[in-house]
N, CA, C and O atoms as a Maestro MAE file, in Angstrom:
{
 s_m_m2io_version
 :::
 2.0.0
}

f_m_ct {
 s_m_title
 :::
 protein
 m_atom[284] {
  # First column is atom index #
  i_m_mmod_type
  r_m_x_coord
  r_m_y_coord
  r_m_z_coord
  i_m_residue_number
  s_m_chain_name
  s_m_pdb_residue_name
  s_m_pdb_atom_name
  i_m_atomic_number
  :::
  1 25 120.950 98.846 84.540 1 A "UNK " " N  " 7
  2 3 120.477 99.800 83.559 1 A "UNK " " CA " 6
  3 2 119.019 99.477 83.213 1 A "UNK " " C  " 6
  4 15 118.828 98.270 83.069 1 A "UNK " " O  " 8
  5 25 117.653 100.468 82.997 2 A "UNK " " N  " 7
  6 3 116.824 100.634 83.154 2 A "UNK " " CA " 6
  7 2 116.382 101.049 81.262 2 A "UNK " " C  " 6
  8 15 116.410 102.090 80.604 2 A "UNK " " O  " 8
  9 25 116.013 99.635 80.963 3 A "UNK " " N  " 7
  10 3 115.451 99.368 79.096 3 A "UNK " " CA " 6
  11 2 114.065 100.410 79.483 3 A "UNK " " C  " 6
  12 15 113.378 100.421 80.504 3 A "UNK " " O  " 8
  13 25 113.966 101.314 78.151 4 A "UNK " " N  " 7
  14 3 113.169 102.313 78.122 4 A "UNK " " CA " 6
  15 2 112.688 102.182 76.326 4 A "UNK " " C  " 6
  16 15 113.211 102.520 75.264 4 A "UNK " " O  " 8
  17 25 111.287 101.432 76.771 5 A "UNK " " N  " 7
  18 3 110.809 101.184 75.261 5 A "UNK " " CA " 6
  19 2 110.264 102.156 74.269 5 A "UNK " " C  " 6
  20 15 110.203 103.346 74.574 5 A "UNK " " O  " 8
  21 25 109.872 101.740 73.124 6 A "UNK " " N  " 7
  22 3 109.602 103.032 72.627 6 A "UNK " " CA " 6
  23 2 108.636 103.311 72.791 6 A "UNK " " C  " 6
  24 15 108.558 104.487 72.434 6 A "UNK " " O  " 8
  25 25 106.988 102.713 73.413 7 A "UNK " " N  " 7
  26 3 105.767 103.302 73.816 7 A "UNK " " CA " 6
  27 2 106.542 104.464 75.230 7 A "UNK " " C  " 6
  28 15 106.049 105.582 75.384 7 A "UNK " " O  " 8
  29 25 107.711 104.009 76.111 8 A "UNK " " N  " 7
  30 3 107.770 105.431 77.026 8 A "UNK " " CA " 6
  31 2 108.395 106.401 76.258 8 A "UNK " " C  " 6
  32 15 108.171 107.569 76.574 8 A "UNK " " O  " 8
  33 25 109.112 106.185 75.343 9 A "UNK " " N  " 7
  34 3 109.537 107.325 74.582 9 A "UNK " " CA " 6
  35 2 108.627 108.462 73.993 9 A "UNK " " C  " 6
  36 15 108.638 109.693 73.999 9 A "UNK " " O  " 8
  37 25 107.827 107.454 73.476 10 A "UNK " " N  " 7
  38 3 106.612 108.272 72.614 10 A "UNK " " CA " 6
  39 2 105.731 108.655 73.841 10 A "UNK " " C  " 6
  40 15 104.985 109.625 73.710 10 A "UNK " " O  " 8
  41 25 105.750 108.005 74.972 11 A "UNK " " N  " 7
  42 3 104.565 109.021 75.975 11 A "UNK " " CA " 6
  43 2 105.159 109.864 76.570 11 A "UNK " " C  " 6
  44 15 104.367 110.692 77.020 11 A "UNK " " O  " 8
  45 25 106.675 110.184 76.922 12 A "UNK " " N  " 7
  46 3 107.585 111.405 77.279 12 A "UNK " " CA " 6
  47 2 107.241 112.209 76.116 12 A "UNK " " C  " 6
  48 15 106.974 113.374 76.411 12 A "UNK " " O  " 8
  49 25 107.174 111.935 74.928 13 A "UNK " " N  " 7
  50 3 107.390 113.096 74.238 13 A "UNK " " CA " 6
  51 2 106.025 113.976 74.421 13 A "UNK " " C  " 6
  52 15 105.854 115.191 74.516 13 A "UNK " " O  " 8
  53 25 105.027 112.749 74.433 14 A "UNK " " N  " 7
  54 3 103.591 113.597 74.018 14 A "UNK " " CA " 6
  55 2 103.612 114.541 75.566 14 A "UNK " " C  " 6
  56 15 103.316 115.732 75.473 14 A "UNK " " O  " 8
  57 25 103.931 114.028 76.815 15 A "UNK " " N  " 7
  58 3 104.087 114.451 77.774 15 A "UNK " " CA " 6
  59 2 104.666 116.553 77.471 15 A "UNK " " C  " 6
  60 15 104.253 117.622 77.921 15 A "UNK " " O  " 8
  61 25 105.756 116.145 76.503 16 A "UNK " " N  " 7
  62 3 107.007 117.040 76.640 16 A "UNK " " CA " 6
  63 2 105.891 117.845 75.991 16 A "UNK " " C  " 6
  64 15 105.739 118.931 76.550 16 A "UNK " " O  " 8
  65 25 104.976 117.599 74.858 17 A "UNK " " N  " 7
  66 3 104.854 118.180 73.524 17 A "UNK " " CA " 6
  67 2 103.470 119.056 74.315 17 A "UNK " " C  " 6
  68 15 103.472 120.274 74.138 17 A "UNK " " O  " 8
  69 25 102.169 118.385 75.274 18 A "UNK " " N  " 7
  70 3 101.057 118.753 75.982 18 A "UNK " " CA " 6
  71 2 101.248 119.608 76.697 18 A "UNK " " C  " 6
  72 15 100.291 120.366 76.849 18 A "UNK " " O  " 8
  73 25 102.814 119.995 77.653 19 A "UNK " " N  " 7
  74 3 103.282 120.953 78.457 19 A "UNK " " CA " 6
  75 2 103.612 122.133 77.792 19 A "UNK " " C  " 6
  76 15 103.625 123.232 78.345 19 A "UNK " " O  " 8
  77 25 103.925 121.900 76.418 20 A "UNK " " N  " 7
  78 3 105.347 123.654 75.659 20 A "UNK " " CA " 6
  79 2 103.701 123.635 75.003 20 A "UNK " " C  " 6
  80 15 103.418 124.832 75.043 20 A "UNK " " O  " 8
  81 25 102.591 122.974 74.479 21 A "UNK " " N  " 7
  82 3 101.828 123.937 73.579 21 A "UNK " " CA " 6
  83 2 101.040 124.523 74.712 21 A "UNK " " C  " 6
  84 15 100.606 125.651 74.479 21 A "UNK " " O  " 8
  85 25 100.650 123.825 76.323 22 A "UNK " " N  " 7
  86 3 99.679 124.346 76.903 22 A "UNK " " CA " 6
  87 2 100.377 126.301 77.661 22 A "UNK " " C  " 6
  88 15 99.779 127.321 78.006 22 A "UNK " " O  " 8
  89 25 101.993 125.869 77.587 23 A "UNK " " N  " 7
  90 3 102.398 127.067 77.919 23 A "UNK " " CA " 6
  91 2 102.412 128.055 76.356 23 A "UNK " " C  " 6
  92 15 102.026 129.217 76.481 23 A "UNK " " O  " 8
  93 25 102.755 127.686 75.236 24 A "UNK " " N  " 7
  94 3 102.566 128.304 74.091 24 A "UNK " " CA " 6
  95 2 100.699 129.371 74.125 24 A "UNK " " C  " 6
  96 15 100.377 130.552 73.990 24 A "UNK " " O  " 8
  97 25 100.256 128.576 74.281 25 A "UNK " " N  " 7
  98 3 98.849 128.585 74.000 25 A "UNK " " CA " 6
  99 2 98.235 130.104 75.529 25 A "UNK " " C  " 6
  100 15 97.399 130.990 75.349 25 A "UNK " " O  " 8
  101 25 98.869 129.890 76.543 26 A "UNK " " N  " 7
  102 3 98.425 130.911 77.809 26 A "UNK " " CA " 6
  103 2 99.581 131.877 77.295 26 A "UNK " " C  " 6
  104 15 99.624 132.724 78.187 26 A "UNK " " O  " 8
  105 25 100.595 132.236 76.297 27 A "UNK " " N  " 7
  106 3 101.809 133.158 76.275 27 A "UNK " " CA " 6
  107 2 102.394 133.119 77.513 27 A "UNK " " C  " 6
  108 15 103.618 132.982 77.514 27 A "UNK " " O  " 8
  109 25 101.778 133.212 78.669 28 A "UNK " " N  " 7
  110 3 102.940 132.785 80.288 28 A "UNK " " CA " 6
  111 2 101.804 132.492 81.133 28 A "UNK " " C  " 6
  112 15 100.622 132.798 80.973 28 A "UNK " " O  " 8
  113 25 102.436 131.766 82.171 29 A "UNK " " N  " 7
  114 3 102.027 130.694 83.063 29 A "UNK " " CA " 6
  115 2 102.498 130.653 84.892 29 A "UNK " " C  " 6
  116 15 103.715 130.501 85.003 29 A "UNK " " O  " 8
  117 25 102.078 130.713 85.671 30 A "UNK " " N  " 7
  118 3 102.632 130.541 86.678 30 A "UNK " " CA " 6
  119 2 103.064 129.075 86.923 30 A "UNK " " C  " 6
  120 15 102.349 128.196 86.441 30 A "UNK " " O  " 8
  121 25 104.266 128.695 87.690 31 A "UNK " " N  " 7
  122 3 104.708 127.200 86.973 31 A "UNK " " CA " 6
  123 2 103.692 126.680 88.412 31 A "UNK " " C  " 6
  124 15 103.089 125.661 88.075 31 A "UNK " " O  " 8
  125 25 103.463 126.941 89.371 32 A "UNK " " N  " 7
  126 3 102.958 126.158 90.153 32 A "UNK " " CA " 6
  127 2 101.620 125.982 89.877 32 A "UNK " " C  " 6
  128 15 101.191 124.871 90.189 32 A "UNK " " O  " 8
  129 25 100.804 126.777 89.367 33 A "UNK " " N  " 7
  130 3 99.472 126.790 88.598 33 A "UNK " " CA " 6
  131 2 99.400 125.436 87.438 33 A "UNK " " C  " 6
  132 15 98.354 124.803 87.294 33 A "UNK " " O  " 8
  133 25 100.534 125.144 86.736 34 A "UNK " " N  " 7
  134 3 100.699 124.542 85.492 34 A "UNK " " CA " 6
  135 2 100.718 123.234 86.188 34 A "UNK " " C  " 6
  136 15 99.959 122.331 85.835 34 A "UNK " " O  " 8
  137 25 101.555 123.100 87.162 35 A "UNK " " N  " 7
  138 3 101.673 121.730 87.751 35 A "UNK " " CA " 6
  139 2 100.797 121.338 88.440 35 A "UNK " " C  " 6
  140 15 100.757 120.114 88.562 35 A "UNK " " O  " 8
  141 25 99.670 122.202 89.225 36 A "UNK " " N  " 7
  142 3 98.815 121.654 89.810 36 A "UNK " " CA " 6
  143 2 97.451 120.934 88.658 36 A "UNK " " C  " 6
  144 15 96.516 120.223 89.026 36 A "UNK " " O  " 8
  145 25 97.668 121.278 87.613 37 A "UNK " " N  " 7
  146 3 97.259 121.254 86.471 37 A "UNK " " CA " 6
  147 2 97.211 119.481 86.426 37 A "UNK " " C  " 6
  148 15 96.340 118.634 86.630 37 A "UNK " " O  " 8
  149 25 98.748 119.466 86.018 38 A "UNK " " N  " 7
  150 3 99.261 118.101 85.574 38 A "UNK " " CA " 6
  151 2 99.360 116.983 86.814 38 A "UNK " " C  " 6
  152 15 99.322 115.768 86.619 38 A "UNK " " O  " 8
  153 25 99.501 117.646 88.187 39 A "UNK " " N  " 7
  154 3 99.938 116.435 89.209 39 A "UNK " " CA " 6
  155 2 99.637 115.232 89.652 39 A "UNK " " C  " 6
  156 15 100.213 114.400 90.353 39 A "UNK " " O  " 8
  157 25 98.360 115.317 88.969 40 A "UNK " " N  " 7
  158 3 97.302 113.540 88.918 40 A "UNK " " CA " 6
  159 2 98.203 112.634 88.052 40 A "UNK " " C  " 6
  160 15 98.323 111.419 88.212 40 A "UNK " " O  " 8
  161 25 98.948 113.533 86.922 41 A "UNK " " N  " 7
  162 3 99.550 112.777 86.136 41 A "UNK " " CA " 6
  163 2 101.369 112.507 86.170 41 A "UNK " " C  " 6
  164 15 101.952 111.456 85.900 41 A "UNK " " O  " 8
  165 25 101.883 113.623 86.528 42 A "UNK " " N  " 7
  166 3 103.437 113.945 86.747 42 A "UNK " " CA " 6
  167 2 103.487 114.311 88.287 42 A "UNK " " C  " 6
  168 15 102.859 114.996 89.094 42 A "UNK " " O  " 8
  169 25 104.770 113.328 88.234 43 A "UNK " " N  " 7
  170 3 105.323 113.862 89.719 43 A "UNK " " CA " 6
  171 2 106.103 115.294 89.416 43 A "UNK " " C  " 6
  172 15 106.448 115.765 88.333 43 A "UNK " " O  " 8
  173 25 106.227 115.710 90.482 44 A "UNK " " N  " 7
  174 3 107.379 117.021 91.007 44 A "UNK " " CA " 6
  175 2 108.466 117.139 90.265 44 A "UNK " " C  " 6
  176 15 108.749 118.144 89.615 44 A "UNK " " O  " 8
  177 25 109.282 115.874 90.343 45 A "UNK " " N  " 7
  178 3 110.610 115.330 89.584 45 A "UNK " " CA " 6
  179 2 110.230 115.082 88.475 45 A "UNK " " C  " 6
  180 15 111.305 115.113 87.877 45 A "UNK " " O  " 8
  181 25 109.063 114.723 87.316 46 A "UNK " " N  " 7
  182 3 108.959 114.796 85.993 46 A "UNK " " CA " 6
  183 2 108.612 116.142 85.823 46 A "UNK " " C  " 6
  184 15 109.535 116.906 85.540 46 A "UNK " " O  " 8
  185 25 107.678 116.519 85.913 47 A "UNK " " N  " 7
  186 3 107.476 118.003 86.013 47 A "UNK " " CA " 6
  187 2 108.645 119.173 85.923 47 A "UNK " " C  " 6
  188 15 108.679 120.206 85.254 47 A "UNK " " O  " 8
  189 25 109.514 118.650 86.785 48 A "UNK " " N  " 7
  190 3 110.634 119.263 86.745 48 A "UNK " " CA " 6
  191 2 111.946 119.098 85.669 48 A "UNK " " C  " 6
  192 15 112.817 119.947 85.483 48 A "UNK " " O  " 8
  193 25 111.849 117.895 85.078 49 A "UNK " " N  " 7
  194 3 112.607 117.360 83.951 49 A "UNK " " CA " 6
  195 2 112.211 118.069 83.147 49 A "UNK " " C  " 6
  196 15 112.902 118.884 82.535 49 A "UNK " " O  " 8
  197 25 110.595 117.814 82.956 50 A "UNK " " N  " 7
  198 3 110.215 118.642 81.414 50 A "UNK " " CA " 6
  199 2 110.407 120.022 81.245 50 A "UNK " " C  " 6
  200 15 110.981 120.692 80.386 50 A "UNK " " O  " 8
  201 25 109.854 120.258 82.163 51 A "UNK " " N  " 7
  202 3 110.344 121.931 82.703 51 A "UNK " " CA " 6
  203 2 112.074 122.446 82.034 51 A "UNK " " C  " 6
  204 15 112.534 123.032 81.054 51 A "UNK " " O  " 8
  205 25 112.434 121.954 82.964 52 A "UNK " " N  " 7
  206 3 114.211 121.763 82.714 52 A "UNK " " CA " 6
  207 2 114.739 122.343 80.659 52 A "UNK " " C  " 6
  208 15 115.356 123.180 80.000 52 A "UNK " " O  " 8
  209 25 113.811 120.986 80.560 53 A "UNK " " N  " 7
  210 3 114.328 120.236 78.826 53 A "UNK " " CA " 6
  211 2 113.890 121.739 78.550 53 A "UNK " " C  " 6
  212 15 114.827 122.476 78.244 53 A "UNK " " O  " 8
  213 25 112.455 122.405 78.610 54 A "UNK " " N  " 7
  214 3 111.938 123.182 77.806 54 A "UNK " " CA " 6
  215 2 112.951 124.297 77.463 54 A "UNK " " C  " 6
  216 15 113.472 124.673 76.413 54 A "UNK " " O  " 8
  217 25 113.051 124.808 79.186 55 A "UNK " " N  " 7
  218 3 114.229 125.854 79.304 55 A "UNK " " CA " 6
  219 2 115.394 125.762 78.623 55 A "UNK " " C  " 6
  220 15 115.910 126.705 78.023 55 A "UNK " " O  " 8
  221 25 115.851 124.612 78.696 56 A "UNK " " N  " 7
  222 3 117.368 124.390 78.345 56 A "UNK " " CA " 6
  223 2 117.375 124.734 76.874 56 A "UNK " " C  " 6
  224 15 118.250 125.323 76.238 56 A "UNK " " O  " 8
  225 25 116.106 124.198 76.425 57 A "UNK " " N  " 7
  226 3 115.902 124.250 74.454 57 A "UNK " " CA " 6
  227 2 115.710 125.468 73.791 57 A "UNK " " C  " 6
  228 15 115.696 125.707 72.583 57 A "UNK " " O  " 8
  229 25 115.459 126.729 75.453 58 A "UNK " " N  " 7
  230 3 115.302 127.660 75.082 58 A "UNK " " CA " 6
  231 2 113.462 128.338 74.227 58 A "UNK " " C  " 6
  232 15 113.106 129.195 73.417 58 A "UNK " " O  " 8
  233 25 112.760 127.142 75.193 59 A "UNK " " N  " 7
  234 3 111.505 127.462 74.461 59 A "UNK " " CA " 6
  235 2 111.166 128.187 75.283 59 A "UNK " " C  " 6
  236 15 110.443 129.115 74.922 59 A "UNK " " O  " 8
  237 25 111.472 128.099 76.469 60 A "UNK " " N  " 7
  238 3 110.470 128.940 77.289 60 A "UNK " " CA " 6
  239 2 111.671 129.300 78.834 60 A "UNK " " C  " 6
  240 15 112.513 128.532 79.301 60 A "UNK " " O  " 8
  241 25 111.366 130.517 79.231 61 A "UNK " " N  " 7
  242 3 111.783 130.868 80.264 61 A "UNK " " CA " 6
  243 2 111.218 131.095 81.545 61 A "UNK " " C  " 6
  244 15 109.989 131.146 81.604 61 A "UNK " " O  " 8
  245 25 112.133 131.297 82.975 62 A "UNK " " N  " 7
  246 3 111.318 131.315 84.102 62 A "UNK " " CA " 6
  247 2 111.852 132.038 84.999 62 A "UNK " " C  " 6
  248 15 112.913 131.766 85.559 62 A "UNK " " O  " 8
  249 25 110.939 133.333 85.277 63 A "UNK " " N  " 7
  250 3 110.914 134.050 86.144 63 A "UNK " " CA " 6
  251 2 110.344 134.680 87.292 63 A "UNK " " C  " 6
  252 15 109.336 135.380 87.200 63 A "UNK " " O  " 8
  253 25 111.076 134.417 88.616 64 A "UNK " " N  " 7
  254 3 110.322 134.290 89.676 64 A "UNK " " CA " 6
  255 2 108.723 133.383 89.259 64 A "UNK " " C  " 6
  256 15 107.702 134.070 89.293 64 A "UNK " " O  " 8
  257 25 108.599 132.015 88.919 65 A "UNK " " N  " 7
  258 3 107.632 130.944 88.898 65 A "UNK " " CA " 6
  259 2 106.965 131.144 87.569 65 A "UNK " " C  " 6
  260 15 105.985 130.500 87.195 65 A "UNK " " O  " 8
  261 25 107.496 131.970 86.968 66 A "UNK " " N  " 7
  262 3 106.469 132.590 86.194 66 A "UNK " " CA " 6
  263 2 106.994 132.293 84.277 66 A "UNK " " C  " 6
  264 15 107.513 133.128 83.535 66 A "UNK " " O  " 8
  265 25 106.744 131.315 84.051 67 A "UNK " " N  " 7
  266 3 106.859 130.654 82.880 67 A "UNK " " CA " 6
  267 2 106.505 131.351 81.671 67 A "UNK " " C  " 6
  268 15 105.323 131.681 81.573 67 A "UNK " " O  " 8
  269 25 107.594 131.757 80.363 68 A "UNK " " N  " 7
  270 3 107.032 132.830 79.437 68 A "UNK " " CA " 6
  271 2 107.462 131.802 78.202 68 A "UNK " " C  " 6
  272 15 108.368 131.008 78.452 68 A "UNK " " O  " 8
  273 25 106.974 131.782 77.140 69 A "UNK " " N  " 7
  274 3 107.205 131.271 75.932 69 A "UNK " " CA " 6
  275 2 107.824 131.919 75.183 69 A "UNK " " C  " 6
  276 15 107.454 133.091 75.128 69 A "UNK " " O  " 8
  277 25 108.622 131.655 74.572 70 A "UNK " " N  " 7
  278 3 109.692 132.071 73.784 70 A "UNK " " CA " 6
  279 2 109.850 132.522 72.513 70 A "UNK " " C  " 6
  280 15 110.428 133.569 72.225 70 A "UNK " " O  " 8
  281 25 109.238 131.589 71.562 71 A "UNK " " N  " 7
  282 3 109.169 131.602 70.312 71 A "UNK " " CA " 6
  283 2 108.017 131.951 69.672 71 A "UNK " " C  " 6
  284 15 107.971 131.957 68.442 71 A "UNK " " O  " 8
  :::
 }
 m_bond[283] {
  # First column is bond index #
  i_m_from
  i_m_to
  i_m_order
  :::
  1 1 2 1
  2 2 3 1
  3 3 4 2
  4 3 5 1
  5 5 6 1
  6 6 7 1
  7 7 8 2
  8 7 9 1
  9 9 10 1
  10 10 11 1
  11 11 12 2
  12 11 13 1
  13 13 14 1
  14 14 15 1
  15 15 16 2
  16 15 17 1
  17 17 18 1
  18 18 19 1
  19 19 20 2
  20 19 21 1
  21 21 22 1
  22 22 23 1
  23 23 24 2
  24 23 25 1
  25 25 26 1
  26 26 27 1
  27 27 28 2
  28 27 29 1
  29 29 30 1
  30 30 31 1
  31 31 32 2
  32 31 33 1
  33 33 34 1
  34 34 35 1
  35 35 36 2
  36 35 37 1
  37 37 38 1
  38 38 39 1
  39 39 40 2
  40 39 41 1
  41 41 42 1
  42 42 43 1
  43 43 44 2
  44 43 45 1
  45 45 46 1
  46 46 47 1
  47 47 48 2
  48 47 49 1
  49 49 50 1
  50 50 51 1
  51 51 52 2
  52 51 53 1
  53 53 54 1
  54 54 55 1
  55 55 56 2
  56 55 57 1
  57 57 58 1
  58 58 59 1
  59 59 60 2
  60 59 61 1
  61 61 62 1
  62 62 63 1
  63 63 64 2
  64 63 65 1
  65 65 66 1
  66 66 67 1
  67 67 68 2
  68 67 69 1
  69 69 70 1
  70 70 71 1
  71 71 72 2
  72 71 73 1
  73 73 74 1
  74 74 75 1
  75 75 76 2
  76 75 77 1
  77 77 78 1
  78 78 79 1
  79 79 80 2
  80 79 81 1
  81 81 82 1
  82 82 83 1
  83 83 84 2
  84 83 85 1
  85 85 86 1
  86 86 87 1
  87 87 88 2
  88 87 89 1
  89 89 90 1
  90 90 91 1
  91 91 92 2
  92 91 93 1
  93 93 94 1
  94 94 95 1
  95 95 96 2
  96 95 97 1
  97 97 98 1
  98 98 99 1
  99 99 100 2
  100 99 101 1
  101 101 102 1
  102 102 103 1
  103 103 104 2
  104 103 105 1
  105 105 106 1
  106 106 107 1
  107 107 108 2
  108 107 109 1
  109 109 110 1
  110 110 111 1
  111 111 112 2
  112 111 113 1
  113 113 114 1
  114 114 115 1
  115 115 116 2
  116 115 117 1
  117 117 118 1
  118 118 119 1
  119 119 120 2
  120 119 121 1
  121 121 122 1
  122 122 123 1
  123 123 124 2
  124 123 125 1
  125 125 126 1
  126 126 127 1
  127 127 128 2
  128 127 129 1
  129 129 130 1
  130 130 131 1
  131 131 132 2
  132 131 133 1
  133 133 134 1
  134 134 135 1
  135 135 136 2
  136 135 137 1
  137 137 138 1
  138 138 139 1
  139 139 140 2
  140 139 141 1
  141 141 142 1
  142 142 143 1
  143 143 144 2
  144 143 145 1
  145 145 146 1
  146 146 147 1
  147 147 148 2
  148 147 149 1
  149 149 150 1
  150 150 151 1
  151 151 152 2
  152 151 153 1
  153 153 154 1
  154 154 155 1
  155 155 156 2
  156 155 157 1
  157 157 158 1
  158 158 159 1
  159 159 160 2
  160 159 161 1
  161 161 162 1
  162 162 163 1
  163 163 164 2
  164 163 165 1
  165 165 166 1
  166 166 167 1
  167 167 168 2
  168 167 169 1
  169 169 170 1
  170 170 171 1
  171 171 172 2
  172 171 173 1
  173 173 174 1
  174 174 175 1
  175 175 176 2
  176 175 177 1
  177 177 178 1
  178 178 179 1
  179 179 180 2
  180 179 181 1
  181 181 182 1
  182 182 183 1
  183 183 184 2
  184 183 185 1
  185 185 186 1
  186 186 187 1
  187 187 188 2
  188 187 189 1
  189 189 190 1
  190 190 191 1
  191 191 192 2
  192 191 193 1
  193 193 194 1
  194 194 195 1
  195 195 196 2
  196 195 197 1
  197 197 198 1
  198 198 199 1
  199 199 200 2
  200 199 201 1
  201 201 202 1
  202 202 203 1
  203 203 204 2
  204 203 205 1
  205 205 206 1
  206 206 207 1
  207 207 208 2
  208 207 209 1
  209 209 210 1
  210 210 211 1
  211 211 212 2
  212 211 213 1
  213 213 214 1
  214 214 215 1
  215 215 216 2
  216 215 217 1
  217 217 218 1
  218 218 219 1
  219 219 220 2
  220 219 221 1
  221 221 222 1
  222 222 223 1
  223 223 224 2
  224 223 225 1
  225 225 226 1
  226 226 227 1
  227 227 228 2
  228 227 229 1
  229 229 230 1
  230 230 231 1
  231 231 232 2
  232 231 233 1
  233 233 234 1
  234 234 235 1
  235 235 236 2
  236 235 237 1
  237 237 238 1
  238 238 239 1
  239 239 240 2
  240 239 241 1
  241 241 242 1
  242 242 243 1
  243 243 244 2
  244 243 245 1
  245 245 246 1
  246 246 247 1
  247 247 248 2
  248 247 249 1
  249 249 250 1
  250 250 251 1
  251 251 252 2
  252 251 253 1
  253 253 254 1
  254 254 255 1
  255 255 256 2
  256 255 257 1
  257 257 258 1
  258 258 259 1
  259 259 260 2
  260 259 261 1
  261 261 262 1
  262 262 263 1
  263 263 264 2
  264 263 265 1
  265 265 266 1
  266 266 267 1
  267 267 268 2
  268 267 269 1
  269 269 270 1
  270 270 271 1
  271 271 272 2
  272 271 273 1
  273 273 274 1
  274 274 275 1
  275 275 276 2
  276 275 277 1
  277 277 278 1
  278 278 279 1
  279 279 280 2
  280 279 281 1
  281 281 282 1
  282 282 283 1
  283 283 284 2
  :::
 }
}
């Protein structure tokens, strides 16, 4: 099992928090545009987590690549 301190906690979140305002902030997004954005910094598979979380929370949706904000 893989100890996850709280400086990665707090840099997932800011991670989580830099992705939903930069899609908040464009109202929608093409997701491959967004990631080429971030990819110096997130892999494919984080990218895709956060992605995931956003959807799942219902902040934001995705259609055909195309990322819309929700709230």
């Amino acid at each position: 099992m893989t100890t996850v301190t709280p400086d990665q906690i707090k840099a997932s979140l800011g991670v989580l928090k830099a992705i939903a305002d930069t899609i908040k902030e464009l109202k929608e997004v093409p997701s491959g545009e967004l990631y080429a954005g971030v990819m110096g910094s997130l892999s494919l598979e984080e990218y895709n987590t956060v992605i995931g979380i956003l959807k799942q929370a219902g902040v934001i949706t995705e259609s055909n690549y195309l990322l819309k904000w929700n709230i």
